[in-house]
MIMIDO-549735 format. One line per 2 residues: number of its first residue (from 1); their letters; for each residue x, y, z of N, C-alpha, C, O. Coordinates in steps of 0.2 Angstrom, whole numbers. Each point is the difference from the previous one (the first is absolute). Layout:
REM MIMIDO-549735
NUM> a> X/Y/Z/X/Y/Z/X/Y/Z/X/Y/Z; ...
This chain:
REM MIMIDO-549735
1> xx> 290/-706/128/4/1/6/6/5/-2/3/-1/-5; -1/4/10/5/6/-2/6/-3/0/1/-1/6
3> xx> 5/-2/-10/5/2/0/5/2/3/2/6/-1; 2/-12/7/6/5/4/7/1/-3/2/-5/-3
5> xx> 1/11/3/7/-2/-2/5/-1/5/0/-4/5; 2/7/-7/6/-1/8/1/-7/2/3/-1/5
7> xx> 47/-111/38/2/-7/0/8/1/2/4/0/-4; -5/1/8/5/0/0/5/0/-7/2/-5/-3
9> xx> -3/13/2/1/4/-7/9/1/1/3/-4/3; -1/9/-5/8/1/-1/2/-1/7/-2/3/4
11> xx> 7/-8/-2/2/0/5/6/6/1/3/-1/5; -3/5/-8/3/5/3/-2/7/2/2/6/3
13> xx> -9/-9/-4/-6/7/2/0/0/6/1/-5/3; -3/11/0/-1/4/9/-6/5/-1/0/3/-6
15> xx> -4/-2/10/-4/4/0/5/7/0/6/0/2; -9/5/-4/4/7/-1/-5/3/6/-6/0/2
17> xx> 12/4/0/-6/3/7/-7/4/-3/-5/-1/2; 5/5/-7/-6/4/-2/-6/-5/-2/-6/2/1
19> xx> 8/-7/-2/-6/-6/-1/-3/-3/8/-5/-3/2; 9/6/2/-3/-1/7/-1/-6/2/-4/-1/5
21> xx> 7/-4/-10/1/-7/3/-5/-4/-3/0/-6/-1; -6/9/-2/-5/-1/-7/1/-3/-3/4/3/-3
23> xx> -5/-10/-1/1/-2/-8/-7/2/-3/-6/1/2; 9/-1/-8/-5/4/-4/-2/-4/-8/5/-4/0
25> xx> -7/4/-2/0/-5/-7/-1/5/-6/-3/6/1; 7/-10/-7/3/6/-6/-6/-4/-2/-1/-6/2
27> xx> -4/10/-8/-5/-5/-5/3/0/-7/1/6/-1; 0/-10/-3/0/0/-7/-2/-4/-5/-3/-5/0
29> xx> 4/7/-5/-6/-4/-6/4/1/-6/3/5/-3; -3/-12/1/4/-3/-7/-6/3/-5/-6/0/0
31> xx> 9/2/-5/-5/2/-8/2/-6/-5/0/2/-6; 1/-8/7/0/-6/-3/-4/0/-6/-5/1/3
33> xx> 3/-2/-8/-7/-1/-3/2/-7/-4/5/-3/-1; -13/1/2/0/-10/-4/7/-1/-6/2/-6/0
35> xx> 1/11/-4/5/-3/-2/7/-1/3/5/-2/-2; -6/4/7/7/0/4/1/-3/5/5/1/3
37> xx> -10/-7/-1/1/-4/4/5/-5/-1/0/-2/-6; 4/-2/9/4/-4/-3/-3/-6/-4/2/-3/-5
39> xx> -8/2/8/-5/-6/-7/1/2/-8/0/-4/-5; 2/11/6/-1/3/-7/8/3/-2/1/1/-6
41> xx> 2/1/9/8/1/-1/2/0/6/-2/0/5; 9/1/-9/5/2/4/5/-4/4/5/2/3
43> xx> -8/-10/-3/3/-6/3/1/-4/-3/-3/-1/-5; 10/-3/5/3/-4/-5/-6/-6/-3/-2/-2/-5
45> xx> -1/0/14/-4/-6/-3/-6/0/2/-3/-6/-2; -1/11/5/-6/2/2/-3/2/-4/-6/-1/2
47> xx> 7/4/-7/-2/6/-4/-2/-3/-7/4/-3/-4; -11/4/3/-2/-2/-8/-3/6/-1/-6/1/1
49> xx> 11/4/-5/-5/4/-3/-6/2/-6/1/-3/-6; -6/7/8/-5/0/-3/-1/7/-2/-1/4/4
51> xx> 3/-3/-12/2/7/-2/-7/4/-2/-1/6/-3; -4/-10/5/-8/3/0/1/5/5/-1/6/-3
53> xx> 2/-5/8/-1/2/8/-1/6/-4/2/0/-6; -4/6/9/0/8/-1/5/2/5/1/-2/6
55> xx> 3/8/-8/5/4/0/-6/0/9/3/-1/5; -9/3/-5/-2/4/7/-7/-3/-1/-4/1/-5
57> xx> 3/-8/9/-6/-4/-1/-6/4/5/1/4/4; -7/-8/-5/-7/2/2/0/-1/6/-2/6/3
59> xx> 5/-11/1/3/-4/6/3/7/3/-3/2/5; 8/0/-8/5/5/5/-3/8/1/2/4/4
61> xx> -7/-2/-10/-5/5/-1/-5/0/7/-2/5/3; 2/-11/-2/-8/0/5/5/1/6/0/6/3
63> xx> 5/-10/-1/5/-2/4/0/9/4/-3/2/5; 7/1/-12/2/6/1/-4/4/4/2/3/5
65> xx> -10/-3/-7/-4/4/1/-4/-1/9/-3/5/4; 4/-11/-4/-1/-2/7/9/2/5/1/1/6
67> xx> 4/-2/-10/3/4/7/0/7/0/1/4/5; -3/0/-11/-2/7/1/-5/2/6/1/4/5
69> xx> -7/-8/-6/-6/0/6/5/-4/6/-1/4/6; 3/-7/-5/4/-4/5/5/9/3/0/1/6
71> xx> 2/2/-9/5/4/-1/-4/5/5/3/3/5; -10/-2/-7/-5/7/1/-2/-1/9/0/4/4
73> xx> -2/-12/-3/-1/0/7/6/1/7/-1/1/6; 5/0/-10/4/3/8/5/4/-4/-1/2/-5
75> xx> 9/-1/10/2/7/-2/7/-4/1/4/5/0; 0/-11/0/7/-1/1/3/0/-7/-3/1/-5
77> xx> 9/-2/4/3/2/-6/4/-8/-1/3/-3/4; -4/1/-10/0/-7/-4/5/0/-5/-2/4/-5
79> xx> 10/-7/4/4/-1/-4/-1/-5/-6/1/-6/3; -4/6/-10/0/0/-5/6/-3/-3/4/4/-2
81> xx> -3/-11/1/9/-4/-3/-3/-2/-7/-3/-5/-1; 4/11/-5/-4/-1/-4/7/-4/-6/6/2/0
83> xx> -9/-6/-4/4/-4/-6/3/9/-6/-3/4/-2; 7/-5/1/1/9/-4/-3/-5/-7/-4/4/-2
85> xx> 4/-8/-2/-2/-2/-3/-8/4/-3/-2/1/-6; -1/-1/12/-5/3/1/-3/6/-4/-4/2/-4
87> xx> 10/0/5/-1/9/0/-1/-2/-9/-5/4/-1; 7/-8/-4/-2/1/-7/-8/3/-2/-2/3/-4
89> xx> 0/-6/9/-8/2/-2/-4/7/3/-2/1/5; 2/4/-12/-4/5/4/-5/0/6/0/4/5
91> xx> -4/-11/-5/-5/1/3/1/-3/9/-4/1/4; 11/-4/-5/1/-1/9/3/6/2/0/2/6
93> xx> 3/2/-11/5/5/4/-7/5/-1/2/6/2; -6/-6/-3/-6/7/1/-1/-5/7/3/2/5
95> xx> -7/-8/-6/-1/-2/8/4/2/5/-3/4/4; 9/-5/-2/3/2/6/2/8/-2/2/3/5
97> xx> -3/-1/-9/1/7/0/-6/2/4/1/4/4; -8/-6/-5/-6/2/4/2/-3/7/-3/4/4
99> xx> 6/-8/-2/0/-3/7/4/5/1/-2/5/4; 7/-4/-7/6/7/4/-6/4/3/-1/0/6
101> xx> -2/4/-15/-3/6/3/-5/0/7/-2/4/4; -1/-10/-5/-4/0/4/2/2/9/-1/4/4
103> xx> 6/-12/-4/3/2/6/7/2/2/2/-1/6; 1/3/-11/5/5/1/6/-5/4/1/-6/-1
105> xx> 2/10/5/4/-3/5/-1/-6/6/4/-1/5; -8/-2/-7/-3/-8/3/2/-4/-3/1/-6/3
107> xx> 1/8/-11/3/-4/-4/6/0/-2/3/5/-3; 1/-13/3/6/2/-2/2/-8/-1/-1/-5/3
109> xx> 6/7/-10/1/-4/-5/6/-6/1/5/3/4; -4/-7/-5/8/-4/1/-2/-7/-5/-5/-2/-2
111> xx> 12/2/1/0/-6/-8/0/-6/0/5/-2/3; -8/-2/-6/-1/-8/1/2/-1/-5/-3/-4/-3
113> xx> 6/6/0/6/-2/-5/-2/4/-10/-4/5/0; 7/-8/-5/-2/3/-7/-6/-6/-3/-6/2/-2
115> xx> 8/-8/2/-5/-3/-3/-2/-6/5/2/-5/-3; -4/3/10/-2/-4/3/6/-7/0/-2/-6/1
117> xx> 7/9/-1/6/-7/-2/2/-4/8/4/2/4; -5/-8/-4/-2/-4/6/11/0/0/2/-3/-5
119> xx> 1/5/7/6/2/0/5/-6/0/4/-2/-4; -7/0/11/5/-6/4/1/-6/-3/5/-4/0
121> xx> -13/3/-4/-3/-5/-3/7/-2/-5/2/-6/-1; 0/12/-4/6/-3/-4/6/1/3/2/2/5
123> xx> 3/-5/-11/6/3/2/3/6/3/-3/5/-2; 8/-4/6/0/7/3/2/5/-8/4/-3/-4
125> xx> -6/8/3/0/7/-5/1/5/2/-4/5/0; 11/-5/5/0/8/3/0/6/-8/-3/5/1
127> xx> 6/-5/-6/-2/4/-6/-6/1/-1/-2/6/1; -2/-11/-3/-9/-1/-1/-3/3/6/-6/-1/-1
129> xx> 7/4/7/-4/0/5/1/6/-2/-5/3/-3; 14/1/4/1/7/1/-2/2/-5/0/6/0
131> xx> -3/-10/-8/-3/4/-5/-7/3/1/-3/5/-2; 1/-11/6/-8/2/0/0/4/6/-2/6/-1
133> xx> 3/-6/6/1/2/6/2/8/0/-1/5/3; 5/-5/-8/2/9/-1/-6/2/-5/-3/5/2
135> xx> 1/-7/-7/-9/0/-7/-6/2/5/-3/5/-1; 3/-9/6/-6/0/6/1/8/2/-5/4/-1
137> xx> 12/-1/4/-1/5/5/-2/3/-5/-5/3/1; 10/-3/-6/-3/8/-7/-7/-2/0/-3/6/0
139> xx> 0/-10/0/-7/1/-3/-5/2/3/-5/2/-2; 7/-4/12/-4/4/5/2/5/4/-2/2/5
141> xx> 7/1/-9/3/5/3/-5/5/-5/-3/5/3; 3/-6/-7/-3/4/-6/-7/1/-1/-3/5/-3
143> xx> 1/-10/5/-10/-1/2/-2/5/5/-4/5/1; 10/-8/4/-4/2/5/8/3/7/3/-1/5
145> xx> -3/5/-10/5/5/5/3/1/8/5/0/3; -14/1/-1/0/4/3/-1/-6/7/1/1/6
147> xx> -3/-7/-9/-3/-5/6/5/-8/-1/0/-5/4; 3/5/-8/5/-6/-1/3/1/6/0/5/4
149> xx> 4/-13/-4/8/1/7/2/-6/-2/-2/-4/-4; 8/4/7/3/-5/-2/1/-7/6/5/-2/3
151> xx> -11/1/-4/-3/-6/4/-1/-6/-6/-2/2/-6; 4/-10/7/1/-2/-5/-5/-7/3/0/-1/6
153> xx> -2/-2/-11/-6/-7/4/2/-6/-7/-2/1/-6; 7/-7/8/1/-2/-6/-6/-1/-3/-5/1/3
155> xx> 4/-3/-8/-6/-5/-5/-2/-7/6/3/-5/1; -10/6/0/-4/-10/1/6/0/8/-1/-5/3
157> xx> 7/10/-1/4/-2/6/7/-3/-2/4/-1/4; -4/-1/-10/4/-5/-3/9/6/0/3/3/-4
159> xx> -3/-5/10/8/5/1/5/-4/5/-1/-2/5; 7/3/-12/7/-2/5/7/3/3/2/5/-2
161> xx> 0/-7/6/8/5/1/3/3/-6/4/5/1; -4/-7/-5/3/5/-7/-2/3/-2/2/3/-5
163> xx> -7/-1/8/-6/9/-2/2/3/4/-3/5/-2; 5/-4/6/-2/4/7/7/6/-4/-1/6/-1
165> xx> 9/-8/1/5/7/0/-5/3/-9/2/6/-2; -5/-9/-2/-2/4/-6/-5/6/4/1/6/0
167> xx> -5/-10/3/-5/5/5/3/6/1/-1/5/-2; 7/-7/8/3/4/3/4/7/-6/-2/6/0
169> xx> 6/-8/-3/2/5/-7/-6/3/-2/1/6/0; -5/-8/-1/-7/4/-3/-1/4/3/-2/5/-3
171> xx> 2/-4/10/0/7/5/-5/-3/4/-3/3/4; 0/-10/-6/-7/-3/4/2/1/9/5/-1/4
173> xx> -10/2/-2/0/2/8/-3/-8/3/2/-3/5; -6/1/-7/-6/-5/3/-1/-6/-7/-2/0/-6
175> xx> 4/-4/10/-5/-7/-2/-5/-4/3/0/0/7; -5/-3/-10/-4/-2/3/-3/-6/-3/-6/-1/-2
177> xx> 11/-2/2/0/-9/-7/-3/-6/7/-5/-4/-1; 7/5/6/2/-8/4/-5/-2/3/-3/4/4
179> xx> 1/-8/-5/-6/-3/4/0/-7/5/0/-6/-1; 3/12/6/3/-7/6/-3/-6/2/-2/-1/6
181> xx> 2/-4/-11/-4/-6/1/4/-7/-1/6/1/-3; -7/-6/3/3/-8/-1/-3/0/-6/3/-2/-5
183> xx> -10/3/4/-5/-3/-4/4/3/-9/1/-3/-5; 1/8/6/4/4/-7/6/0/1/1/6/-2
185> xx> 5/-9/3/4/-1/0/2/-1/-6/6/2/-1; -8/-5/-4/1/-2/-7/3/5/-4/4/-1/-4
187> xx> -7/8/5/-3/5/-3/8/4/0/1/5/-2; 3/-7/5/7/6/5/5/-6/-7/5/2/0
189> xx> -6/-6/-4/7/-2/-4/1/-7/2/-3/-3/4; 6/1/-7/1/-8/2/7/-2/5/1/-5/1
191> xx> 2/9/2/4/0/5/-3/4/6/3/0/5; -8/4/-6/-2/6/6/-5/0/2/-4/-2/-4
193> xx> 2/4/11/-6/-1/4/-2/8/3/5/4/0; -11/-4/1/-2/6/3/6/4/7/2/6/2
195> xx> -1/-13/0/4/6/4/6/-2/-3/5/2/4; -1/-4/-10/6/1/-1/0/8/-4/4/4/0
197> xx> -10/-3/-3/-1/5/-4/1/7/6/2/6/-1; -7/-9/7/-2/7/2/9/2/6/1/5/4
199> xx> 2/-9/-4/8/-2/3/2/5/-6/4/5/1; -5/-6/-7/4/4/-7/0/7/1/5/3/-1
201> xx> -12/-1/2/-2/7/-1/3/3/5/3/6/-1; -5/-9/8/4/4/8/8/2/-4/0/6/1
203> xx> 5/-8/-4/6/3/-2/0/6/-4/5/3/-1; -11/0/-3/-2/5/-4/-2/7/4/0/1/6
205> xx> -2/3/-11/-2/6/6/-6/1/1/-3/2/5; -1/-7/-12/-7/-1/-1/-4/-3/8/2/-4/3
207> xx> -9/9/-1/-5/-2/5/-3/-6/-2/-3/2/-4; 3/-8/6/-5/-5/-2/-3/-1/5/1/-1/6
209> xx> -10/2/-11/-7/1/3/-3/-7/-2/-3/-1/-6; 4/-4/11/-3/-8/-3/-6/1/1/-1/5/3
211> xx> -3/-10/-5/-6/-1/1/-4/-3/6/3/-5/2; -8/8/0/-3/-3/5/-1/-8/1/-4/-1/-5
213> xx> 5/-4/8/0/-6/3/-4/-2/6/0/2/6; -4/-6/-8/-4/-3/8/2/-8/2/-4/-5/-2
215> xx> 11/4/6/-2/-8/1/5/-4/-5/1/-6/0; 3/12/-4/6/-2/-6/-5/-1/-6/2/-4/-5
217> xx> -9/6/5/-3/-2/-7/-1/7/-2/0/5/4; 0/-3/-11/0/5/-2/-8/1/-1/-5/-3/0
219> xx> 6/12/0/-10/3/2/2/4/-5/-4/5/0; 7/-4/-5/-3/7/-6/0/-5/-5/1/-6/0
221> xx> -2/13/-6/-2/-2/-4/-6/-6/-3/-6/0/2; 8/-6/-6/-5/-6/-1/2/-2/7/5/3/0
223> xx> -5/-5/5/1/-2/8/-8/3/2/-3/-3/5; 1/9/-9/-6/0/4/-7/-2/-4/-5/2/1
225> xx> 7/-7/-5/-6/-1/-5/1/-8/2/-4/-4/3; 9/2/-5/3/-7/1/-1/-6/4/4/0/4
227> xx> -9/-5/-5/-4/-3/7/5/-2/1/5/-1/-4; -5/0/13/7/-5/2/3/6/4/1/-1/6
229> xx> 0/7/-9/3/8/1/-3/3/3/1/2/6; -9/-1/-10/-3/7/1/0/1/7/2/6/2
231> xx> -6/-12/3/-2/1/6/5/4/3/0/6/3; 7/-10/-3/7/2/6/0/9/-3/0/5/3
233> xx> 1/-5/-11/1/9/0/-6/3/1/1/5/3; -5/-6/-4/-7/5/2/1/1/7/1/6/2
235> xx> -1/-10/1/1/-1/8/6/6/3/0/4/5; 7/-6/-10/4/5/1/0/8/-2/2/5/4
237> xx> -5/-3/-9/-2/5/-3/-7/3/7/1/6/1; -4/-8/0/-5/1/4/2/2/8/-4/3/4
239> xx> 12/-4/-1/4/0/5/5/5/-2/4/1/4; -4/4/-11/6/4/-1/-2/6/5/-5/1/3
241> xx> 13/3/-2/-1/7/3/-1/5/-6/1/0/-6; -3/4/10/-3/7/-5/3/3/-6/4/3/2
243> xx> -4/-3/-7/2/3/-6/6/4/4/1/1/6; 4/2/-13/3/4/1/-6/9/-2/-5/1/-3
245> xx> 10/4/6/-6/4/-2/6/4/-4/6/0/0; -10/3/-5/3/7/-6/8/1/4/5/-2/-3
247> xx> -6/4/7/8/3/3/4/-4/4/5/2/3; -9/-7/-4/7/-6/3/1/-4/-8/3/-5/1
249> xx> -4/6/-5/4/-6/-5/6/1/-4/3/-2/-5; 0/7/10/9/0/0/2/-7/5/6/-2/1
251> xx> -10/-1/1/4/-6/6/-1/-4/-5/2/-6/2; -4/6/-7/2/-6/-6/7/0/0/3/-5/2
253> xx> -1/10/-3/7/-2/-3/6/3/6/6/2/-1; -9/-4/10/4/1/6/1/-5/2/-4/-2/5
255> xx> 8/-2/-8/3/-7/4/-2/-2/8/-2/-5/2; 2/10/2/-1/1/7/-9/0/3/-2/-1/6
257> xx> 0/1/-12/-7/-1/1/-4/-9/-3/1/-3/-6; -4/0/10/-1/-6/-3/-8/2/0/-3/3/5
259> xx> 1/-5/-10/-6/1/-4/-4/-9/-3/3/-5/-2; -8/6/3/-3/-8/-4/-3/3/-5/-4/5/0
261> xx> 5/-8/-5/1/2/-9/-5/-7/-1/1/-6/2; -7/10/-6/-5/-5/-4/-1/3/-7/-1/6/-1
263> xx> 0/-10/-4/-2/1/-5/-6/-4/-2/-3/-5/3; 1/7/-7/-8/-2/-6/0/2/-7/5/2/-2
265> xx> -10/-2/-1/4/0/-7/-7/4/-3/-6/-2/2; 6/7/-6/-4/1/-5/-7/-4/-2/-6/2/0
267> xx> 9/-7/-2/-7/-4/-2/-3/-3/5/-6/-2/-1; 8/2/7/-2/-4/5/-8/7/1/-5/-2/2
269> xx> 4/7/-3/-6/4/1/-4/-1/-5/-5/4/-1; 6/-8/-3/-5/-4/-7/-3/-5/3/-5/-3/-2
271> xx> 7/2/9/-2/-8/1/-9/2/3/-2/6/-1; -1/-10/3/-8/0/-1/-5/7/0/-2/4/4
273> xx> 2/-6/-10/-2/6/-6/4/6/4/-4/3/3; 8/-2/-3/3/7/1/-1/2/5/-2/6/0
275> xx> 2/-10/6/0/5/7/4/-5/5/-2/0/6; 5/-4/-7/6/-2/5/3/5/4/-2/6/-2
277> xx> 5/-7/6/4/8/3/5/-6/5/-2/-5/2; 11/9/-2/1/-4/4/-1/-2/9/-1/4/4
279> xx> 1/-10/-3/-3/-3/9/5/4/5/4/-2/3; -5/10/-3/3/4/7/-1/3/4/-4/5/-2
281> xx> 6/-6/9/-6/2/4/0/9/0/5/4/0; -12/-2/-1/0/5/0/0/5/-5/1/6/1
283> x> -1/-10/-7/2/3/-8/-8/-5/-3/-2/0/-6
């Protein structure tokens, strides 16, 4: 097949006249790989790591290769919140360098942090954030030049009030951490909840793009594998509005447009035998 290139969310969004009154759904995809899950780091107490893992597992190879083919059936363009950790390995940075070339300006890059670190989960480290968080930009700035932005997605969600002014100095435009649910409330710090967090960000200059909800249950990421979840997010997901197209993915970062933001993750196209594709109507 030939290759083309080309929830009640922020409460301060309005449709922009050019949008024509349209909501539209931004797609994105976490480059997670099996060591970066918090089972295996990055959480104070979740995390038992297993220093076996490969730098670029068999798992995220297949994964890869099925959103590649995922990529070839239609023509919308897909934001990539890749771990900069990543980039150590030749062989992931040849991969997204083929996805670049392949489809060009469809694709476009934003940062899920330096090494997968569940943030909220420890004490606040506004130093430690602003080190790795400045490490990250250099490393995807550097890769990939031309398709990076400075759209930020914490690690696993795990984000609190005290990231967001580091954010902002960073020159970040977009965040895209919050997952407006009761059920993860845990995940915002031991004094804060999703909407104390997402009250924190409204004072910043940062667009926050939360995550799609059906019902106050969360529908991305494991939400759609997760018995209990899958049914409400598949259901949701199957109910979204049309993709953004190429020339509209400047309203990511236009407050005045409200957009439903979903994510899925890399390995999730590993899942039976490598031809999952995510539940959207008309993709």
């Amino acid at each position: 097949m030939e290759r083309q290139n080309g929830t009640s969310q922020n409460p301060r969004c309005r449709f922009a006249p050019d949008v024509k009154g349209l909501r539209r759904t931004w797609l994105t995809v976490d480059t997670d790989d099996l060591r970066h899950v918090p089972s295996n780091q990055g959480h104070p107490t979740r995390s038992k790591p297993n220093p076996s893992l490969p730098d670029v597992s068999e798992q995220f190879r297949e994964g890869f290769a099925g959103f590649d083919t995922w990529m070839s059936t239609h023509n919308h363009p897909v934001t990539l919140f890749v771990i900069a950790d990543q980039c150590a390995s030749v062989d992931f940075v040849k991969m997204m360098q083929s996805l670049i070339d392949s489809y060009n300006e469809r694709i476009s890059i934003g940062c899920h942090g330096l090494h997968h670190r569940s943030w909220s989960a420890w004490e606040e480290n506004v130093e430690g954030f602003s080190t790795d968080l400045a490490e990250s930009v250099r490393l995807l700035e550097h890769h990939f030049p031309n398709h990076f932005r400075k759209w930020f997605r914490a690690p696993a969600g795990y984000v609190a009030p005290w990231m967001f002014p580091t954010l902002e100095q960073q020159g970040f435009r977009v965040d895209s951490s919050i997952n407006p649910s009761w059920l993860v409330n845990k995940k915002y710090g031991k004094v804060n909840s999703w909407k104390t967090t997402n009250d924190a960000v409204q004072t910043t200059s940062l667009v926050e793009r939360p995550w799609k909800t059906r019902w106050t249950l969360p529908t991305c990421g494991p939400a759609q594998h997760i018995p209990g979840l899958r049914w409400n997010a598949k259901a949701a997901w199957k109910r979204l509005s049309k993709p953004l197209t190429i020339d509209a993915m400047n309203h990511v970062e236009d407050s005045t447009v409200e957009l439903d933001t979903i994510y899925w993750h890399i390995l999730d196209h590993a899942r039976n035998n490598g031809t999952w594709a995510p539940p959207i109507k008309g993709l």
